[in-house]
PyMOL CGO cylinders between C-alpha atoms (Angstrom):
from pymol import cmd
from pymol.cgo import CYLINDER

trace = [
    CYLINDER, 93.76, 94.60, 109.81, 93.62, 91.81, 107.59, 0.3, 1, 1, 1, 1, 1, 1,
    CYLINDER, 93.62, 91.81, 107.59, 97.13, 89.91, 106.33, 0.3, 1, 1, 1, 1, 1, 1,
    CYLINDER, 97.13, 89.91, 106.33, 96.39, 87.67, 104.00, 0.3, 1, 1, 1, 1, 1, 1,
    CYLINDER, 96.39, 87.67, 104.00, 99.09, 85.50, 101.69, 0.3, 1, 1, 1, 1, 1, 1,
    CYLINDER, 99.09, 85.50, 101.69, 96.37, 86.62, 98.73, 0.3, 1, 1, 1, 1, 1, 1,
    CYLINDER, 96.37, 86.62, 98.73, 97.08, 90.56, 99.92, 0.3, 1, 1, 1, 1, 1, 1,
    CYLINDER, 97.08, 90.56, 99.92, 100.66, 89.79, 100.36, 0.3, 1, 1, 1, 1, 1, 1,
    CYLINDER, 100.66, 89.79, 100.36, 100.45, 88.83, 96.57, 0.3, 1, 1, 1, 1, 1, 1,
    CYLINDER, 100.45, 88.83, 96.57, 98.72, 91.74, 95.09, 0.3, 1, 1, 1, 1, 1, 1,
    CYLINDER, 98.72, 91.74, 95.09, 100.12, 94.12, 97.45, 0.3, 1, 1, 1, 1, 1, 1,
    CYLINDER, 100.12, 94.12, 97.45, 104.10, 93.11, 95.88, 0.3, 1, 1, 1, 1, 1, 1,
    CYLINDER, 104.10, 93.11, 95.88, 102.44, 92.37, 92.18, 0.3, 1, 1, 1, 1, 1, 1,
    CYLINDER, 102.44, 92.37, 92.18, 102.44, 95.94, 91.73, 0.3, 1, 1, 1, 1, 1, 1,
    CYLINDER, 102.44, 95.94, 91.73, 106.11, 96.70, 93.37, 0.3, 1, 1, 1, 1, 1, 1,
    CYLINDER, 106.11, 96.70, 93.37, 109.57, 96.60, 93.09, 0.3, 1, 1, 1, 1, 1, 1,
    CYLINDER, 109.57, 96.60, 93.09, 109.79, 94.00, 95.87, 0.3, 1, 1, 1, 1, 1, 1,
    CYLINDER, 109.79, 94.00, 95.87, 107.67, 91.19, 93.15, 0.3, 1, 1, 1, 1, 1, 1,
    CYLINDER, 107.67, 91.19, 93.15, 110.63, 89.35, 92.55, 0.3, 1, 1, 1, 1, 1, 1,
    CYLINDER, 110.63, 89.35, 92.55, 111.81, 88.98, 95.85, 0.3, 1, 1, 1, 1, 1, 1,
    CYLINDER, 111.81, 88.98, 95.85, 108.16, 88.19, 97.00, 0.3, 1, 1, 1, 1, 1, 1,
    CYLINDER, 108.16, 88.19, 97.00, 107.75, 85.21, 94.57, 0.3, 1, 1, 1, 1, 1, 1,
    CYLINDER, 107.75, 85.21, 94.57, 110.83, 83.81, 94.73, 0.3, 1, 1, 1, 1, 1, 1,
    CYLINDER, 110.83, 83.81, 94.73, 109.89, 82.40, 98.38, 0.3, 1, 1, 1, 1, 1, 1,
    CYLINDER, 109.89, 82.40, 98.38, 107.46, 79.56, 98.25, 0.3, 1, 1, 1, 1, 1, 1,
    CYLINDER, 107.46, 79.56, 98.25, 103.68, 80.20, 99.48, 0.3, 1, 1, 1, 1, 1, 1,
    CYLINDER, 103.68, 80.20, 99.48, 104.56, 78.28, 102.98, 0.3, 1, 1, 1, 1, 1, 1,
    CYLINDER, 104.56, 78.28, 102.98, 107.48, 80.64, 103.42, 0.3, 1, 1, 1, 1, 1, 1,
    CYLINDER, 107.48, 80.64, 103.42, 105.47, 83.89, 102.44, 0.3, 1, 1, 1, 1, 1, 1,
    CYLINDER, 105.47, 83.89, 102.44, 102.73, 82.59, 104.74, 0.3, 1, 1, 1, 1, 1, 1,
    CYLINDER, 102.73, 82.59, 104.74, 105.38, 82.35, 107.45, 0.3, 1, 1, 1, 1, 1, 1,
    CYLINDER, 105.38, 82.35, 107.45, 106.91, 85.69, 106.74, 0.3, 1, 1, 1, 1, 1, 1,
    CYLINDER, 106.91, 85.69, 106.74, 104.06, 87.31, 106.94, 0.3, 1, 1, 1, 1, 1, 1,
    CYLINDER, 104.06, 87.31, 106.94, 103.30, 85.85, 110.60, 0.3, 1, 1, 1, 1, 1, 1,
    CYLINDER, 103.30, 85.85, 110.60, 106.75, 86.63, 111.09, 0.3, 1, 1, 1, 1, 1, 1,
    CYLINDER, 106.75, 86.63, 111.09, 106.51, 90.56, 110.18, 0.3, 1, 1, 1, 1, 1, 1,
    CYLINDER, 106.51, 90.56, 110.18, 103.38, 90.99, 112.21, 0.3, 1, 1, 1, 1, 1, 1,
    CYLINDER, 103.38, 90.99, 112.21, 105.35, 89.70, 115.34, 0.3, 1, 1, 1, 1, 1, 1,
    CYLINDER, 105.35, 89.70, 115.34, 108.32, 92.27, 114.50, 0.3, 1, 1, 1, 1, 1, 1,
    CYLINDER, 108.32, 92.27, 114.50, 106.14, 95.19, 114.05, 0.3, 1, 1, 1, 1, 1, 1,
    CYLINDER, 106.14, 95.19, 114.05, 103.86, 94.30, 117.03, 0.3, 1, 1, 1, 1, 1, 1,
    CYLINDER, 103.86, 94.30, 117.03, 106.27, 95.73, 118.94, 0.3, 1, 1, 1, 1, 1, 1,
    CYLINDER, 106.27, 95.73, 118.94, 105.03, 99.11, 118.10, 0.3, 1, 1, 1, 1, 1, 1,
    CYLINDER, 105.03, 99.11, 118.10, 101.36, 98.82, 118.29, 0.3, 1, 1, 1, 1, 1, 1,
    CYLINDER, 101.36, 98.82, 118.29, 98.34, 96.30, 117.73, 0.3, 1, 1, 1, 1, 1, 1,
    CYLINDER, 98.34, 96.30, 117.73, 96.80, 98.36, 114.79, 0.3, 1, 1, 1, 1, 1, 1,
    CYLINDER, 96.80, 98.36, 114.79, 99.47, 98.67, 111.91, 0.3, 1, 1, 1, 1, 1, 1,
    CYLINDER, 99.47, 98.67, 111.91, 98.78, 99.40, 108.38, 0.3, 1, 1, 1, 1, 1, 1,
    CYLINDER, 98.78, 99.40, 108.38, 98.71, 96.45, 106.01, 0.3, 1, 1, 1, 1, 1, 1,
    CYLINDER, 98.71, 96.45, 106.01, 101.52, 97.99, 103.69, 0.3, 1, 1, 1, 1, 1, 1,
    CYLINDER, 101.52, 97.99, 103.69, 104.00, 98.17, 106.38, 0.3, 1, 1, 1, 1, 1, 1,
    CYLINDER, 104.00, 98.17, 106.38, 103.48, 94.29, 107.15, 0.3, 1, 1, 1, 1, 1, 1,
    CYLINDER, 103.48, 94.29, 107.15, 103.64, 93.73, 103.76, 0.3, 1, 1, 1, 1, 1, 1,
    CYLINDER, 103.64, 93.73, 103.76, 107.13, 95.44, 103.60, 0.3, 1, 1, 1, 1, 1, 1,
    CYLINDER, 107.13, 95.44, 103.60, 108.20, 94.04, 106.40, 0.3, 1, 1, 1, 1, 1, 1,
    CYLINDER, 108.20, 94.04, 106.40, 107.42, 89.89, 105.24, 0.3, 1, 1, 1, 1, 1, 1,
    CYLINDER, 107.42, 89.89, 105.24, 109.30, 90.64, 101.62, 0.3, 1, 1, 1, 1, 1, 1,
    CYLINDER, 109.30, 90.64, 101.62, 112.30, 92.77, 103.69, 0.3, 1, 1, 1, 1, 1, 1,
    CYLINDER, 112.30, 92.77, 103.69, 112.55, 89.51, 105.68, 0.3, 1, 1, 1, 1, 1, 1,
    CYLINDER, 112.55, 89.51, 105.68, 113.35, 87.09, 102.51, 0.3, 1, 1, 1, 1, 1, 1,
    CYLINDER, 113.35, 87.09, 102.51, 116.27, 89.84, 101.69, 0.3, 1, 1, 1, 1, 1, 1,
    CYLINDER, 116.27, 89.84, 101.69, 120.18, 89.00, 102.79, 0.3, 1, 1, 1, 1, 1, 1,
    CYLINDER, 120.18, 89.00, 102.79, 119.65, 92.99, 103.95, 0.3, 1, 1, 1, 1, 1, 1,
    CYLINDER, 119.65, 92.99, 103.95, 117.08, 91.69, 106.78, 0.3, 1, 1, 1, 1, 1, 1,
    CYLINDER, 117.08, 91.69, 106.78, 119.89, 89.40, 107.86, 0.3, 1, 1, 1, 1, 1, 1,
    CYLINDER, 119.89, 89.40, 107.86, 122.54, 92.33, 107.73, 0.3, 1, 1, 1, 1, 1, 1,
    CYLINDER, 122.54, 92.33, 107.73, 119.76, 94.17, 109.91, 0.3, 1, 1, 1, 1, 1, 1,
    CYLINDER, 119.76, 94.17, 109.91, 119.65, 92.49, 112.54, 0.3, 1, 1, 1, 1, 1, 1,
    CYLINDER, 119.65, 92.49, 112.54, 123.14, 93.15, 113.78, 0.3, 1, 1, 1, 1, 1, 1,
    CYLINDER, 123.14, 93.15, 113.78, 122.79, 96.82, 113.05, 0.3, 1, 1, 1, 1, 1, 1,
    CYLINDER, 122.79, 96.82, 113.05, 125.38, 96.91, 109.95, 0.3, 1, 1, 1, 1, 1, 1,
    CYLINDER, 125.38, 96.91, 109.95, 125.20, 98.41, 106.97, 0.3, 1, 1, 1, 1, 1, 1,
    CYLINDER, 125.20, 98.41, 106.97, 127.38, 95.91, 105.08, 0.3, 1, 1, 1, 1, 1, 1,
    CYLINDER, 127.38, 95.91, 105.08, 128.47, 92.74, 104.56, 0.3, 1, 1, 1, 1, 1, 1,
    CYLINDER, 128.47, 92.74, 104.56, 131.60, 91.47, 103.14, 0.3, 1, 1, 1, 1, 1, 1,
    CYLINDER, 131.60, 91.47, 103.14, 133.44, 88.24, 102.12, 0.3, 1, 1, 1, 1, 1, 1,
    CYLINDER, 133.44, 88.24, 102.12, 137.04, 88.60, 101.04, 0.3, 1, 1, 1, 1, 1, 1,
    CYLINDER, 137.04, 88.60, 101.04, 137.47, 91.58, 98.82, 0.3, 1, 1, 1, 1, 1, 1,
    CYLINDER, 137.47, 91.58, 98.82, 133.96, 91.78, 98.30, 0.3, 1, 1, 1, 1, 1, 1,
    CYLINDER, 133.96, 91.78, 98.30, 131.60, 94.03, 99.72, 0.3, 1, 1, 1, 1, 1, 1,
    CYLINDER, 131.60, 94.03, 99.72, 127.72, 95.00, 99.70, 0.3, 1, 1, 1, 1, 1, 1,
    CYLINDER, 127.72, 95.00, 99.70, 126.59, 98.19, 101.02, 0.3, 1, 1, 1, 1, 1, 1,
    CYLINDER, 126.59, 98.19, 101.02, 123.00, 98.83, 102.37, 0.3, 1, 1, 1, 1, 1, 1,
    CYLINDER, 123.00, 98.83, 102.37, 123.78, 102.85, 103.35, 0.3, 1, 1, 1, 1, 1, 1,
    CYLINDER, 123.78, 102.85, 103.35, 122.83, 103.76, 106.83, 0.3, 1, 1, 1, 1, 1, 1,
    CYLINDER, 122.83, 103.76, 106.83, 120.38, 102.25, 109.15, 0.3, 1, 1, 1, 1, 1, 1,
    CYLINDER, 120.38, 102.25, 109.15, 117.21, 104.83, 109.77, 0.3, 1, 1, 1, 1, 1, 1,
    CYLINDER, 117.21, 104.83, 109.77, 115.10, 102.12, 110.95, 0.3, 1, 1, 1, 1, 1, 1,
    CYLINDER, 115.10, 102.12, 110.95, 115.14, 99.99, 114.12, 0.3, 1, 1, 1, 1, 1, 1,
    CYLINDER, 115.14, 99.99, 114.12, 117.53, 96.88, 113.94, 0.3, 1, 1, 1, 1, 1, 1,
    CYLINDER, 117.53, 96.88, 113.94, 115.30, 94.49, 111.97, 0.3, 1, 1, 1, 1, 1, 1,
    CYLINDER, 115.30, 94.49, 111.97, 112.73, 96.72, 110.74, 0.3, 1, 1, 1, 1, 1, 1,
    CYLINDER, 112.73, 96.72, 110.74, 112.12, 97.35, 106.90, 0.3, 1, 1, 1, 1, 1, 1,
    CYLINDER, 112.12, 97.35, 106.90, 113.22, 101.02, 106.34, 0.3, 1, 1, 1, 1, 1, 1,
    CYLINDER, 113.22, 101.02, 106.34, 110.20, 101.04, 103.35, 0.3, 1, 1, 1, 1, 1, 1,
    CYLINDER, 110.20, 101.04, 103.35, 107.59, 99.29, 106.65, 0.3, 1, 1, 1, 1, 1, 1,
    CYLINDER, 107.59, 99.29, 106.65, 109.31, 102.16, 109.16, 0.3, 1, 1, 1, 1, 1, 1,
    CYLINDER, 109.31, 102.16, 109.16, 108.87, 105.04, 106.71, 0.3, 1, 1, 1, 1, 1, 1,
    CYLINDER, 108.87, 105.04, 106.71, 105.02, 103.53, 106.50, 0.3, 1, 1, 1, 1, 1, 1,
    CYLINDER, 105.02, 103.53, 106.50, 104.43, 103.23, 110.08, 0.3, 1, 1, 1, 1, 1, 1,
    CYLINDER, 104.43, 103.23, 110.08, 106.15, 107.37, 110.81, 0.3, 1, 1, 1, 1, 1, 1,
    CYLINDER, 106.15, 107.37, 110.81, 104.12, 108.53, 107.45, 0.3, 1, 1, 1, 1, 1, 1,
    CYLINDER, 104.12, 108.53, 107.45, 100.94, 107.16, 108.92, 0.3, 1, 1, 1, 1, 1, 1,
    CYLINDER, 100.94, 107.16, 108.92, 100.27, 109.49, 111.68, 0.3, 1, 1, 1, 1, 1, 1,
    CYLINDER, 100.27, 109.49, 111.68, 99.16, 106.93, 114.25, 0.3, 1, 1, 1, 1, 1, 1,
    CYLINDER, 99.16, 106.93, 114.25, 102.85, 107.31, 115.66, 0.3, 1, 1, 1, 1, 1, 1,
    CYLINDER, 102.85, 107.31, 115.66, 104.82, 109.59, 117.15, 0.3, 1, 1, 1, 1, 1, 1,
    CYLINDER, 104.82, 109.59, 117.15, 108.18, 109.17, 116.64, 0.3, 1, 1, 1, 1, 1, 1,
    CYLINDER, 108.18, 109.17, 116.64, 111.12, 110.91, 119.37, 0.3, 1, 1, 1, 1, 1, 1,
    CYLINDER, 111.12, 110.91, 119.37, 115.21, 110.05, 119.08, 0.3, 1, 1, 1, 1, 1, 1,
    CYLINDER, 115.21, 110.05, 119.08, 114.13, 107.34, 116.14, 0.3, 1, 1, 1, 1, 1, 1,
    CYLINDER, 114.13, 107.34, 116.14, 111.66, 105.55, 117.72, 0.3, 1, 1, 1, 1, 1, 1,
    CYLINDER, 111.66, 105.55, 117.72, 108.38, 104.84, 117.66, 0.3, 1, 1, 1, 1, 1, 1,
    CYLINDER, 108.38, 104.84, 117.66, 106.69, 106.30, 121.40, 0.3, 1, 1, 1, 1, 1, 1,
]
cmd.load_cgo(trace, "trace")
């Protein structure tokens, strides 16, 4: 496996997640991408590129934040967002978790990876 900031580039130029992807500056891509690798290592040395990818653009999104505490919204006042229910692990892209089930190479028992 191969992460590159250049695959990171074309991999979101053709995807709903372009916009979020570019609005981060190349340093902070670069470091999102190191940072998704360390998330998803968690399950496994050999993940597909796509799911890293989703995983570095899911962690430039106020929804990674929200993630990480295992909500599903966040509110100030009389204003709330809702991100609908949490099917991945706390942290983990639902779009990079969806990858790394569809993929075969993991067997997945109670919601987790095994």
């Amino acid at each position: 496996m191969t992460i590159t900031l250049s695959g990171g580039d074309a991999y979101h130029a053709q995807r709903l997640t372009h916009e979020t992807w570019i609005s981060a500056d190349a340093a902070k891509r670069q470091r999102a991408l190191v940072s998704a690798q360390d998330v998803l290592q968690r399950f496994g040395s050999s993940l597909p590129e796509a799911a890293v990818y989703e995983q570095a653009a899911y962690m430039l999104t106020q929804e990674y934040d929200v993630s990480l505490y295992n909500k599903t919204s966040i509110g100030v006042d009389s204003i709330s967002i809702g991100y609908g229910s949490r099917t991945a692990p706390s942290g983990v892209s639902p779009a990079a978790w969806k990858i790394l089930t569809a993929s075969g190479r993991f067997a997945v028992k109670g919601g987790r990876l095994i």
